[in-house]
C-alpha positions as CSV (number, residue, x, y, z in Angstrom):
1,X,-60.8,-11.1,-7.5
2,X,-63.5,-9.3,-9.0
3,X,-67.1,-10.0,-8.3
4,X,-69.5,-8.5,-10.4
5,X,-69.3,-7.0,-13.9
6,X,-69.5,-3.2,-12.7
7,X,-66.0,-3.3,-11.3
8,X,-64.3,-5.5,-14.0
9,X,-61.7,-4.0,-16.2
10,X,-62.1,-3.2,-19.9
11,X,-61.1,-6.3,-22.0
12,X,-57.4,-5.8,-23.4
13,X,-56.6,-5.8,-26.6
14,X,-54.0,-8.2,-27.7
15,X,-52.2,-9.1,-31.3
16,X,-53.2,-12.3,-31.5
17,X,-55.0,-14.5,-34.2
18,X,-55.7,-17.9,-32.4
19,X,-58.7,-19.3,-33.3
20,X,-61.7,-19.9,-31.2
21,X,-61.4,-24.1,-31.8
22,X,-57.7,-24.0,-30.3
23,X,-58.1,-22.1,-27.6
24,X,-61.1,-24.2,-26.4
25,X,-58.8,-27.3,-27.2
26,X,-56.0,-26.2,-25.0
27,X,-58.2,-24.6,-22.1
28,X,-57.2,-20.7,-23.5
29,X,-59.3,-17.8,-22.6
30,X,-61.8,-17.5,-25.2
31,X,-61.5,-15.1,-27.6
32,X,-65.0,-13.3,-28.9
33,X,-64.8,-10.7,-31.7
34,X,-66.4,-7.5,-31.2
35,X,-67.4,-5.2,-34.2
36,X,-64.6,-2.7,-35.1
37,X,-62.6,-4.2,-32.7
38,X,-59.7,-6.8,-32.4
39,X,-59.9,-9.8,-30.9
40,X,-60.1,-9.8,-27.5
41,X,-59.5,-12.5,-24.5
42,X,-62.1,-12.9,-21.6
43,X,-60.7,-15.3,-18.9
44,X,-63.0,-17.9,-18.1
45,X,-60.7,-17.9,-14.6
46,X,-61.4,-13.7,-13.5
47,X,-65.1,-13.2,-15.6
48,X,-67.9,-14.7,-14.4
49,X,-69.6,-14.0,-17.5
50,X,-67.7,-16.1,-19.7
51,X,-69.4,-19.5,-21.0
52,X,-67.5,-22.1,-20.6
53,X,-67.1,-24.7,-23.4
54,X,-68.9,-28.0,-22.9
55,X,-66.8,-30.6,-22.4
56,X,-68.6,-32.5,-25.0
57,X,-67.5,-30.1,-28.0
58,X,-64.1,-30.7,-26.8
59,X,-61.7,-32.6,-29.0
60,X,-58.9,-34.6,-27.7
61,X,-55.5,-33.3,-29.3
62,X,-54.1,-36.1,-32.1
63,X,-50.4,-37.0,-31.7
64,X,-49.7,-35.2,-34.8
65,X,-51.4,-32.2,-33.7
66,X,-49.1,-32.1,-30.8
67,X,-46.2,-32.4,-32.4
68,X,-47.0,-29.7,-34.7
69,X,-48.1,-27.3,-32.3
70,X,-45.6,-24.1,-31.1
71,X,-44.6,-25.0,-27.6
72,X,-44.3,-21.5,-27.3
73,X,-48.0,-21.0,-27.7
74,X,-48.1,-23.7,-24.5
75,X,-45.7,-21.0,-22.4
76,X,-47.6,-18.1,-23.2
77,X,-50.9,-19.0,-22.1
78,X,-50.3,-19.2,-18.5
79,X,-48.2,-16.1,-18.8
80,X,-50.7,-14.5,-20.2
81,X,-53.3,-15.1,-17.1
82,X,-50.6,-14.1,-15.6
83,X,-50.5,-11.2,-17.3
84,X,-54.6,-10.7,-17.5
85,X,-54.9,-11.4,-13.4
86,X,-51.9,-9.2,-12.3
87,X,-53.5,-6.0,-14.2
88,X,-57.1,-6.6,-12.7
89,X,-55.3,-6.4,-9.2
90,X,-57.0,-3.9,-6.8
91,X,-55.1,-0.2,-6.8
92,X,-54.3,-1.1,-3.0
93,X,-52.5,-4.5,-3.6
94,X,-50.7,-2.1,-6.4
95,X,-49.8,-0.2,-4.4
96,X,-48.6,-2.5,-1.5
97,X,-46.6,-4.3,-4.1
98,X,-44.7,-1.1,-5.4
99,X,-44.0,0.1,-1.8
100,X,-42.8,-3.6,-1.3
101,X,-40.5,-3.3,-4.1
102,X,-39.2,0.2,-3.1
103,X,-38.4,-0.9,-0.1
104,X,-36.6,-3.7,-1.1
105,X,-34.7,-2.0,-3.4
106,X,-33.5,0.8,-1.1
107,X,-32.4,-1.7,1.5
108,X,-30.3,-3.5,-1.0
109,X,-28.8,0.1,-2.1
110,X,-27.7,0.5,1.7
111,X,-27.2,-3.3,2.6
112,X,-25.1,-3.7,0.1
113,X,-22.2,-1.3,0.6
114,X,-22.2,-1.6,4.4
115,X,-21.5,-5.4,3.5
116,X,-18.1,-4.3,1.8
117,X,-17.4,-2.0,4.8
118,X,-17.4,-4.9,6.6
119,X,-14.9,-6.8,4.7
120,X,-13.0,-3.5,4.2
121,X,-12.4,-3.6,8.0
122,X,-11.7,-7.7,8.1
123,X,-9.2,-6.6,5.2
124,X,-7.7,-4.0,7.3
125,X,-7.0,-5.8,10.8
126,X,-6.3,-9.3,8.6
127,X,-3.1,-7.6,7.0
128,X,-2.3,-5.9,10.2
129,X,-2.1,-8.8,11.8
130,X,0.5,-10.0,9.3
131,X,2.6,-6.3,9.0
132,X,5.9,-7.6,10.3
133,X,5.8,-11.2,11.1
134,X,8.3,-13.3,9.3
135,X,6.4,-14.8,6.3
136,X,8.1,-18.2,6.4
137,X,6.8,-18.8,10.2
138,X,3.2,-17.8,9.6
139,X,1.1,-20.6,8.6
140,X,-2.8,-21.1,9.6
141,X,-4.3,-24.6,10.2
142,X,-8.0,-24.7,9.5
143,X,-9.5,-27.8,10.5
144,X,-6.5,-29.8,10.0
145,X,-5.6,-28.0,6.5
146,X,-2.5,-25.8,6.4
147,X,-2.5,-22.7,4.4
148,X,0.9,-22.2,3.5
149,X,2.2,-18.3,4.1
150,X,2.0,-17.7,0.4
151,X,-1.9,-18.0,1.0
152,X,-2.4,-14.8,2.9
153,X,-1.7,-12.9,0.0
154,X,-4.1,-14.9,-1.9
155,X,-6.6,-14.5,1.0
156,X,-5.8,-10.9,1.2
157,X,-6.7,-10.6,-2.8
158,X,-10.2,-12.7,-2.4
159,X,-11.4,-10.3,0.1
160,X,-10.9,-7.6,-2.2
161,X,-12.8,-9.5,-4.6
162,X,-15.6,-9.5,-2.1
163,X,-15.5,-5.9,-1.4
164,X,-15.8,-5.0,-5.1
165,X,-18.7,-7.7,-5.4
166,X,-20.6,-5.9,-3.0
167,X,-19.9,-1.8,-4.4
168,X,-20.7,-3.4,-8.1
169,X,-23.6,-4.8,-7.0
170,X,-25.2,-1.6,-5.2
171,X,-23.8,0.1,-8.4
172,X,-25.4,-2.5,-10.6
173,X,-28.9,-2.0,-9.0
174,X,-28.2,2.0,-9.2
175,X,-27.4,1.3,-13.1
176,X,-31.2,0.0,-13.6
177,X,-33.3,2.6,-11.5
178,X,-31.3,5.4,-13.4
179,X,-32.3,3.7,-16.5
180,X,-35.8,3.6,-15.8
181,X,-35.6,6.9,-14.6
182,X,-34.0,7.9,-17.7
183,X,-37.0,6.2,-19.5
184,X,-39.4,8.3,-17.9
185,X,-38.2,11.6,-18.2
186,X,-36.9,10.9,-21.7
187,X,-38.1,9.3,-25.3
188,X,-35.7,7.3,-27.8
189,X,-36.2,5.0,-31.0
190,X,-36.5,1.4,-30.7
191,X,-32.6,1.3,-32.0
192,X,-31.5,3.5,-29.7
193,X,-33.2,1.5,-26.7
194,X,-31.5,-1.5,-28.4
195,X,-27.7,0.3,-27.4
196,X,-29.2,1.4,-24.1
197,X,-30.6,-1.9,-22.9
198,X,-26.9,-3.2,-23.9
199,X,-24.9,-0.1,-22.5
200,X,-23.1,-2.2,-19.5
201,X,-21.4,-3.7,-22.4
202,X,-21.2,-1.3,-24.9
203,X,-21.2,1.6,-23.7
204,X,-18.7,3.5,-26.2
205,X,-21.2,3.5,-28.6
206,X,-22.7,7.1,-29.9
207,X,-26.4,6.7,-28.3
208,X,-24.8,6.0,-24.4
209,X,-22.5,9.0,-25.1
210,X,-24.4,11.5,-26.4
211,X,-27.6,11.1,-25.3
212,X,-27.5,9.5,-21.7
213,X,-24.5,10.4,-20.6
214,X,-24.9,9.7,-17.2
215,X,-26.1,6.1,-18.0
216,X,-22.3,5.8,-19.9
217,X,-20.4,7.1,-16.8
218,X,-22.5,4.8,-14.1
219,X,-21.7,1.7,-16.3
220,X,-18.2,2.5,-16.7
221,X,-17.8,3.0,-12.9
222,X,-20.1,-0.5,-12.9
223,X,-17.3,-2.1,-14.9
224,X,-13.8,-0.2,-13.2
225,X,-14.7,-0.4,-9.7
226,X,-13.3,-4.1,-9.5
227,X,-10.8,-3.4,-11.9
228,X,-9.9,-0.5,-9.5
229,X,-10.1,-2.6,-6.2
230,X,-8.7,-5.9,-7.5
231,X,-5.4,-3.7,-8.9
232,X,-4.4,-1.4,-6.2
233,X,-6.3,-2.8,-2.9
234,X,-4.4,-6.6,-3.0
235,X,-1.2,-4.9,-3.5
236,X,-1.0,-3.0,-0.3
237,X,0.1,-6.6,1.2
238,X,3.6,-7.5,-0.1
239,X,6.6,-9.7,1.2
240,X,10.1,-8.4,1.6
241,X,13.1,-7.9,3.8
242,X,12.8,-6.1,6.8
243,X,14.5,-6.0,10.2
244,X,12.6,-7.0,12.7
245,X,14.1,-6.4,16.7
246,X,14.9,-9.2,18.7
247,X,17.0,-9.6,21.8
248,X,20.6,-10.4,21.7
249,X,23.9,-10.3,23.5
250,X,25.5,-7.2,22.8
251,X,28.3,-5.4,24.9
252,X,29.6,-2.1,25.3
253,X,32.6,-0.2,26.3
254,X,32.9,1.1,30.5
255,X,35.9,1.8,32.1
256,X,34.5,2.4,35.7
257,X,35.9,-0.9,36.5
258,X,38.1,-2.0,34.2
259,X,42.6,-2.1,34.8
260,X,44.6,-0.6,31.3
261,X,47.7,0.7,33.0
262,X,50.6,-1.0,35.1
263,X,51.7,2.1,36.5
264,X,51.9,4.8,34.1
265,X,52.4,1.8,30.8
266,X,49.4,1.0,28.8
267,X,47.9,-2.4,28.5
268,X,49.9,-4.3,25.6
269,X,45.7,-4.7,24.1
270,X,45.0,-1.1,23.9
271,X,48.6,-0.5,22.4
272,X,48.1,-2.9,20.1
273,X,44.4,-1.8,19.2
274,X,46.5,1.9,19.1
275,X,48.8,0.5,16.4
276,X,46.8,-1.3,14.6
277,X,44.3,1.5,13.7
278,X,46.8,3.6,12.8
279,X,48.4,1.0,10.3
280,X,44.8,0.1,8.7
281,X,43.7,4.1,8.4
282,X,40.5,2.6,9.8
283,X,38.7,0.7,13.3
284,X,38.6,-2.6,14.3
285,X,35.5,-4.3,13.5
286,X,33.2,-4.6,16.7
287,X,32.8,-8.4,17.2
288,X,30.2,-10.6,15.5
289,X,29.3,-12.9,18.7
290,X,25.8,-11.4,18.9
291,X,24.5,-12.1,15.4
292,X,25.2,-12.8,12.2
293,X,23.2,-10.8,10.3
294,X,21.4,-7.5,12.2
295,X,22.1,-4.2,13.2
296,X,22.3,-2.6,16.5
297,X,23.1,0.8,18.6
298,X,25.3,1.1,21.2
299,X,26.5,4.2,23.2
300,X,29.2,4.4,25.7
301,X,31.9,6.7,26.9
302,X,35.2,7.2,25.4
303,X,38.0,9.7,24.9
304,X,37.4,12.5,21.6
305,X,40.8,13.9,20.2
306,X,40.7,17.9,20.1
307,X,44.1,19.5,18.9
308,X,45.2,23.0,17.9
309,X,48.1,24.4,16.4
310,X,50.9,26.3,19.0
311,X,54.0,28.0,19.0
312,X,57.6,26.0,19.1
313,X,58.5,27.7,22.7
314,X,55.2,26.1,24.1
315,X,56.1,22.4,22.6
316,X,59.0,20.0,23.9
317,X,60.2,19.8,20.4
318,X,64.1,21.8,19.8
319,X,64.7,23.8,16.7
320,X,66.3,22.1,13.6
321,X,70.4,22.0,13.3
322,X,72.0,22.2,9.9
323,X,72.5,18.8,8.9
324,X,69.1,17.2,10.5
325,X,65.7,18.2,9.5
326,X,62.7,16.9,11.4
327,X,60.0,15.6,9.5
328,X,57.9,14.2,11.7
329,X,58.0,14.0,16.0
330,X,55.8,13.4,18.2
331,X,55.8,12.8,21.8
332,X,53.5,13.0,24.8
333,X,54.0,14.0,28.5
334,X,51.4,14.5,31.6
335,X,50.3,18.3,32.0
336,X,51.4,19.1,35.4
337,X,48.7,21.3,36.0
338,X,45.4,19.3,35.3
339,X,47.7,15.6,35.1
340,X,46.3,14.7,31.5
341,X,48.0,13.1,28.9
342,X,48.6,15.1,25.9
343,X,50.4,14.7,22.3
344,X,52.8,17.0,20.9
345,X,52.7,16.5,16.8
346,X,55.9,18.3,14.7
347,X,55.6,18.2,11.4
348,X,56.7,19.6,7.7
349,X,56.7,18.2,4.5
350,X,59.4,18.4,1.5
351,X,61.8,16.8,-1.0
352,X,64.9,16.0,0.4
353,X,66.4,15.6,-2.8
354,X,66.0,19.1,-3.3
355,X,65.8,20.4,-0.1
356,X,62.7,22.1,-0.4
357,X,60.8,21.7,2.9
358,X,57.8,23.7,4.5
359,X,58.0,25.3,8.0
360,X,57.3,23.0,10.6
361,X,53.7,22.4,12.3
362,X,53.4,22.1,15.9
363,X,50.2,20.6,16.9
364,X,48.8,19.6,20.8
365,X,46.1,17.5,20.8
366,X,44.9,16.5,24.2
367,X,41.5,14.0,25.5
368,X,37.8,15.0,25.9
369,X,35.3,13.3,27.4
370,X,33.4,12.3,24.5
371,X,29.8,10.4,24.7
372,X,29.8,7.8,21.5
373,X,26.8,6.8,19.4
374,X,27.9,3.9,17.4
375,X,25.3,2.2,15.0
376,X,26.8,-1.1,13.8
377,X,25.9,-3.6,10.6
378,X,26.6,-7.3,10.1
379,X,25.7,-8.7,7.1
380,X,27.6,-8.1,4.8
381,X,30.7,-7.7,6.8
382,X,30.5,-5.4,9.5
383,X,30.2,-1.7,9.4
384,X,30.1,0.6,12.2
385,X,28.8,4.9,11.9
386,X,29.9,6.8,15.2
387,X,28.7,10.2,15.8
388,X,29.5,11.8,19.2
389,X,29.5,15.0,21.5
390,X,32.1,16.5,24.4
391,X,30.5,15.9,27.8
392,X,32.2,17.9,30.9
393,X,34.2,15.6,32.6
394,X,33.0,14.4,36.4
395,X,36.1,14.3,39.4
396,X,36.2,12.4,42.5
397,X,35.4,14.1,44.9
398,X,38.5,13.4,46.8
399,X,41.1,14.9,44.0
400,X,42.3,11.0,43.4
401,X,41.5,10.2,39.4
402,X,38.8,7.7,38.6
403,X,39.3,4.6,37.4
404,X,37.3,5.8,34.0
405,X,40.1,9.1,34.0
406,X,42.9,6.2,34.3
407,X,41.5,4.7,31.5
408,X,41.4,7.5,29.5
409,X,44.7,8.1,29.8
410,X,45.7,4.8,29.3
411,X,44.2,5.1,25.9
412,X,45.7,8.8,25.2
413,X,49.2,6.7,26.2
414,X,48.5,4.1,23.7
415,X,48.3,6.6,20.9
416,X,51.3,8.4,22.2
417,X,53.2,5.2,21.6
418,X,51.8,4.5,18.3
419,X,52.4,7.8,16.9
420,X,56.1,8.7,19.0
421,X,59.5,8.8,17.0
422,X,61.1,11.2,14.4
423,X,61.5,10.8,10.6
424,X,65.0,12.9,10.0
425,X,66.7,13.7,6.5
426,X,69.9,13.6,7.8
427,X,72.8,15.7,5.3
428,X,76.6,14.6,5.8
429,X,77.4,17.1,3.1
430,X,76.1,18.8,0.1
431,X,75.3,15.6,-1.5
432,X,75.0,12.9,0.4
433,X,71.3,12.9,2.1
434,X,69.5,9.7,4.1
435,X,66.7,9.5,6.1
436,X,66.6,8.5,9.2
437,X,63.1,6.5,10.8
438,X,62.2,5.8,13.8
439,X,58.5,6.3,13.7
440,X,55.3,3.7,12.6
441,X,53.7,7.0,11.0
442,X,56.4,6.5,8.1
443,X,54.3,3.6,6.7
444,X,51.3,4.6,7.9
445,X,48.2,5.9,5.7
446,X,48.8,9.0,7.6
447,X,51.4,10.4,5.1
448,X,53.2,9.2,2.0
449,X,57.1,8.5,2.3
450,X,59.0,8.2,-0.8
451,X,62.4,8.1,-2.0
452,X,62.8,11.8,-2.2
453,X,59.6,12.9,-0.7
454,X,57.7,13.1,2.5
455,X,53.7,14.3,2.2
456,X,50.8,14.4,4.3
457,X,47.3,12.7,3.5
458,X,45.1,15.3,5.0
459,X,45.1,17.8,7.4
460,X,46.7,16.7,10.6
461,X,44.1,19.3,12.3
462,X,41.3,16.5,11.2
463,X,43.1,13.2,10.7
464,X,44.5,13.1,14.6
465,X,41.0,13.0,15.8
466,X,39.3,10.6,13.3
467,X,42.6,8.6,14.4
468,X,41.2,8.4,18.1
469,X,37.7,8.0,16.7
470,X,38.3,5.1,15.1
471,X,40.8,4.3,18.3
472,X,37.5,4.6,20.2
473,X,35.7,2.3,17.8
474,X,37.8,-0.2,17.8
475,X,37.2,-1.1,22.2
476,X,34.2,-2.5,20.8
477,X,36.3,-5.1,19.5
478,X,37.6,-6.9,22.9
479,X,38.4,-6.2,26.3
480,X,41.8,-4.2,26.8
481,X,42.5,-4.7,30.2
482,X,45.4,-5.7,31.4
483,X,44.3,-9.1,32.1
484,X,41.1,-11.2,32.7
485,X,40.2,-9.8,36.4
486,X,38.6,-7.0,34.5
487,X,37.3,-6.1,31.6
488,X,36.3,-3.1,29.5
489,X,33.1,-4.3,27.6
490,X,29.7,-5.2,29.8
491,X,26.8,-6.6,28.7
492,X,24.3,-3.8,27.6
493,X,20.5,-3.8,29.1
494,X,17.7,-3.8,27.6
495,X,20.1,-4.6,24.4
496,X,17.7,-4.6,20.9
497,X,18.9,-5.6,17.8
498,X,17.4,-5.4,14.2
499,X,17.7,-9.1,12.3
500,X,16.9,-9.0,8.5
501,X,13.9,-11.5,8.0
502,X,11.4,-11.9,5.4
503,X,7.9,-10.5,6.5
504,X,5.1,-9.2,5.5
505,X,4.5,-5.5,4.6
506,X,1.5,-3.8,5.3
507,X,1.1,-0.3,3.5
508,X,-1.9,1.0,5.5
509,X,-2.3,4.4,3.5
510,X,-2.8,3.0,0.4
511,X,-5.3,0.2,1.3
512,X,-7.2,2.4,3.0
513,X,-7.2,5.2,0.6
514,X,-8.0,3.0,-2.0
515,X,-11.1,1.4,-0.2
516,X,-12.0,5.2,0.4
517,X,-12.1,6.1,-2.9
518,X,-14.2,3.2,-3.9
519,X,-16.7,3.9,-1.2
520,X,-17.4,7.5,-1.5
521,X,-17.8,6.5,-5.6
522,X,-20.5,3.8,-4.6
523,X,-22.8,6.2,-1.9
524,X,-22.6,9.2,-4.5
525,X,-24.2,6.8,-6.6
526,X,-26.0,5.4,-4.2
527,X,-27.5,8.6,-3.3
528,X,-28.5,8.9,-7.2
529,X,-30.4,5.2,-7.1
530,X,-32.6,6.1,-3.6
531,X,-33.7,9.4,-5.4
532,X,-34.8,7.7,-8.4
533,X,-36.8,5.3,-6.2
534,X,-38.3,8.0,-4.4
535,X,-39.3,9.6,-7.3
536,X,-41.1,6.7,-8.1
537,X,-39.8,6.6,-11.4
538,X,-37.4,3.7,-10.9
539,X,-37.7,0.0,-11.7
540,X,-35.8,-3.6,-12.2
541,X,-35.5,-5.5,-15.4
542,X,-36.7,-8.4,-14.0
543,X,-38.3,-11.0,-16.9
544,X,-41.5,-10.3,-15.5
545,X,-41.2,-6.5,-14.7
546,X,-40.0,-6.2,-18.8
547,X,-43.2,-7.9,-19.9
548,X,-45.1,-6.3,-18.1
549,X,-44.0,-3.0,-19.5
550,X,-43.9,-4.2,-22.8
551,X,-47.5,-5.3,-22.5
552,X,-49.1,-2.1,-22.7
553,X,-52.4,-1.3,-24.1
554,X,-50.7,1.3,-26.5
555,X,-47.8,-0.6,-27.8
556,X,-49.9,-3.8,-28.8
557,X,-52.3,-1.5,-30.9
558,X,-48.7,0.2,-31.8
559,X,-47.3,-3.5,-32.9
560,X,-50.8,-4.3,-34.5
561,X,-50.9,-1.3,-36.9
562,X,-47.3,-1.8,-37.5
563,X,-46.8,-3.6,-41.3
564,X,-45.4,-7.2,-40.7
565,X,-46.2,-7.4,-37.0
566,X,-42.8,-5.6,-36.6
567,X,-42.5,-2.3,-34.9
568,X,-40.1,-0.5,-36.8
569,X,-37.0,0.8,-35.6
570,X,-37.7,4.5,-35.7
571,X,-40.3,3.6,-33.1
572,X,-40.3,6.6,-30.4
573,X,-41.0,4.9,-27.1
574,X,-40.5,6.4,-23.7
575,X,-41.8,4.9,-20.2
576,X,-45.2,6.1,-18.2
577,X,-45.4,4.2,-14.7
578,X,-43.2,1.6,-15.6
579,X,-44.5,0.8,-18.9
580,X,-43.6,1.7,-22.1
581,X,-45.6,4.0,-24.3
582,X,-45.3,4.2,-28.3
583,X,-45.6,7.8,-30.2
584,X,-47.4,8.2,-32.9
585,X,-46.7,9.9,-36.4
586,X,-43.7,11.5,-37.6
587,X,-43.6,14.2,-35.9
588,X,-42.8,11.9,-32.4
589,X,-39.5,12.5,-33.1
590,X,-39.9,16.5,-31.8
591,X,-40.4,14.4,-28.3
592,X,-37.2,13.0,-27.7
593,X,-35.5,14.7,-24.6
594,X,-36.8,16.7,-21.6
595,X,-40.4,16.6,-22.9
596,X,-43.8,14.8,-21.7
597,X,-44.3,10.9,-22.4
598,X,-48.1,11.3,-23.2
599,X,-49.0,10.3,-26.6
600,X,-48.5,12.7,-29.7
């Protein structure tokens, strides 16, 4: 408060024409009239030197009178003591409310984004928390309300609201100190401070553009940040079908204690498995017993089919006579050296009606000790993919064969059987010609028999040993033993298999990279609100804060000069400590970017 006339403020002139009789009605600071001067207000509240009105000379305001009267004029008088105390503050209680506001404002630049770091993180570990867990078994129970799964997403897309409530808000408050700051360094017409005041929502327009361009680009960020966040950020949580590992029941193939021959005869199973993959060109399906709808790996040890061609002298097989050609033969025998199985495979092709034939192949194919990779499907029906590698084979120490070499051979038996026999064109003279069959391979998918031709379906090089891979496959289908005191499948440890369910999908990168790009967009313009604070050139558009600025000594006498009490809209007006300042004359115009704000 001021205490003596010395230190009180020059009166400030104000366009206004109330008379003397109202404002003593209504309790108004008087208004005196000076010579050569405008009216001016002394408030009986702040100057001691006032004399108040006797009470006496006071009327009392007629119901008509009332009604008639602006209410208007009723809000503006205590605005304006308002007004006339805030300016005749001290320059220390100035100054302690500007350092008040800069510090609040600067807080709320730094406040704010940390905020939506915090949710960022929340956003982060909430969907990671849901990456991979069957959708239809999550639900959450708050207080005796279930949110049904579908909710997470929803969940997942209001934190990302939050997150961009908090960047647009530090951007928001960035918006208004770079407008002020704009203000100050910068002068523009009444019209164009009409399309800047409104550039959050306009800010295509040509004043924005061309002459704060930086203003333009802050509001647009303002405006596409939750655009930006609300589009990508939510969609980093989805719901699809994945497998998911779980434990189950699945066997695999070991011959370490398993029986498959009764002397040196194969087990009728693996004969028939033997046969059977040779009739369908393909293996038997591994069983379904463990699921119904998963995928699995298993690996186990089986035999691998490696043949070669050789010459006729090193093969059991006897040349052809003149009336019997051999198409196909095929036999196996024990090697009397190492005591393996192998296959002997003769073979030509031809047309016996013409008696066109090719020489004869003569192929050995004998067993490795493969080491099987099998990755099997079931779904859809059941698929198996076997990849696999020769291993050196391991002896007994004692010379005797293992029981896993036994088996081995067993199997190499099995195939002997399936594939042994001849097909023979047999000619009784120069035209009378029959075939003779005594082999499964005739009807097989392994070569194409017809009524006057016999061709191969692929190189016998490649087919013999996807035969035996497929042979191999096909153990995974049932024990082949030669009876129930052993058997060739055991149950797997540690077995994992993959069940289709329907989860929830977490894509980490992009959520992350997403909130990334929003938050180095908010500090850069962060970093551009702090500076204009510190430059003490910022400001907030605050009611208050606006009429104060407007309320400047120079732009009332501007206004009151001004024909029709209306400033006109060439009006060159740029900001001076937070308050706006009018130019004067024509040539104000010259002042309109990059130059001082004093008056012209």
């Amino acid at each position: 408060m001021i205490d003596n006339e010395k230190d009180s403020p020059a009166p400030l002139t104000i366009p206004l024409n109330l008379t003397t009789s109202v404002a003593d009605e209504y309790d108004m600071p008087t208004l005196t009239k000076n010579e050569g001067m405008s009216p001016i207000i002394t408030n009986p509240l702040t100057d001691t030197t006032a004399e108040p009105v006797p009470a006496e000379t006071r009327q009392p305001m007629s119901p008509s009178k009332r009604d008639s009267f602006d209410d208007c004029v009723l809000v503006e008088v205590p605005l304006l003591r308002q007004f006339t105390d805030t300016i005749l503050l001290s320059d220390a209680d100035a100054q302690d409310i500007e350092r008040k506001e800069k510090h609040e404002t600067c807080v709320k630049l730094l406040v704010f984004p940390v905020v939506g770091t915090i949710f960022i993180i929340f956003h982060h570990f909430f969907c990671r928390t849901l990456s991979h867990h069957p959708a239809l078994a999550m639900t959450f129970t708050v207080r005796g309300f279930t949110i049904q799964p579908t909710w997470a997403l929803t969940i997942g897309n209001g934190i990302a609201w939050v997150v961009q409530f908090f960047f647009t808000l530090a951007i928001g408050i960035v918006l208004v100190q770079r407008l002020w700051y704009t203000l100050h360094r910068q002068c523009f017409t009444l019209k164009e401070l009409d399309d800047i005041f409104d550039i959050q929502s306009a800010f295509w327009k040509k004043t924005p553009i061309f002459r704060v361009t930086g203003l333009a680009f802050l509001a647009v960020i303002s405006l596409g940040m939750g655009a930006f966040i609300s589009t990508f950020a939510p969609a980093s949580l989805s719901v699809g079908n994945r497998p998911l590992p779980a434990s189950c029941n699945i066997k695999t193939v070991d011959f370490k204690n398993s029986t498959m021959l009764v002397g040196s005869t194969p087990s009728p199973a693996i004969t028939e498995l033997a046969i059977r993959t040779l009739e369908s060109a393909s293996y038997l399906p591994p069983s379904s017993d463990p699921c119904t709808d998963c995928t699995y790996n298993v690996s186990y040890t089986a035999p691998v089919l490696t043949c070669s061609n050789i010459n006729m002298s090193s093969s059991p097989f006897l040349p052809d006579n003149v009336n019997n050609t051999v198409l196909w033969n095929s036999t196996h025998a024990i090697d009397p050296v190492k005591g393996d199985v192998n296959i002997f495979v003769w073979s030509r092709e031809g047309s016996f009606q013409y008696g066109n034939y090719t020489n004869p192949q003569v192929i050995l194919c004998t067993a490795q000790n493969g080491s099987y990779e099998v990755s099997i499907s079931h779904g859809n029906g059941t698929s198996a993919n076997a990849t696999w590698q020769i291993i050196p084979s391991y002896s007994d120490p004692s010379g005797n064969a293992t029981q896993e070499q036994l088996a081995f051979d067993a199997v190499m038996l099995a195939l002997g059987v399936a594939l042994q026999g001849p097909l023979n064109v047999i000619t009784t003279d120069a035209n009378a010609v029959s075939v003779q069959q005594e082999t499964l391979v005739s009807s097989s998918p392994l070569g194409t028999l017809t009524q006057n031709t016999w061709t191969l379906n692929g190189d016998l090089l490649t087919t013999l040993p996807m035969l035996m891979q497929n042979v191999s496959i096909g153990l995974l289908a049932g024990s082949v033993t030669v009876d129930a005191s052993s058997s060739s499948l055991i149950q797997q440890a540690g077995s994992i298999c993959s069940r289709q369910a329907v989860v929830y999908i977490y894509d980490r990168t992009r959520l992350l990279l997403v909130y990334l790009v929003a938050l180095l967009v908010t500090m850069i313009c962060v970093m551009f609100g702090i500076h204009s604070v510190l430059r003490r050139k910022g400001g907030s558009t605050t009611f208050s804060n606006l009429v104060n600025a407007i309320l400047s000594p120079e732009l009332i006498e501007r206004h009151q000069e001004s024909p029709g009490g209306k400033l006109p809209l060439d009006t060159v007006i740029s900001a001076a400590d937070g308050r706006f300042v009018p130019h004067f004359g024509t040539g104000a115009l010259k002042h309109r970017r990059g130059t001082s704000t004093e008056k012209v």
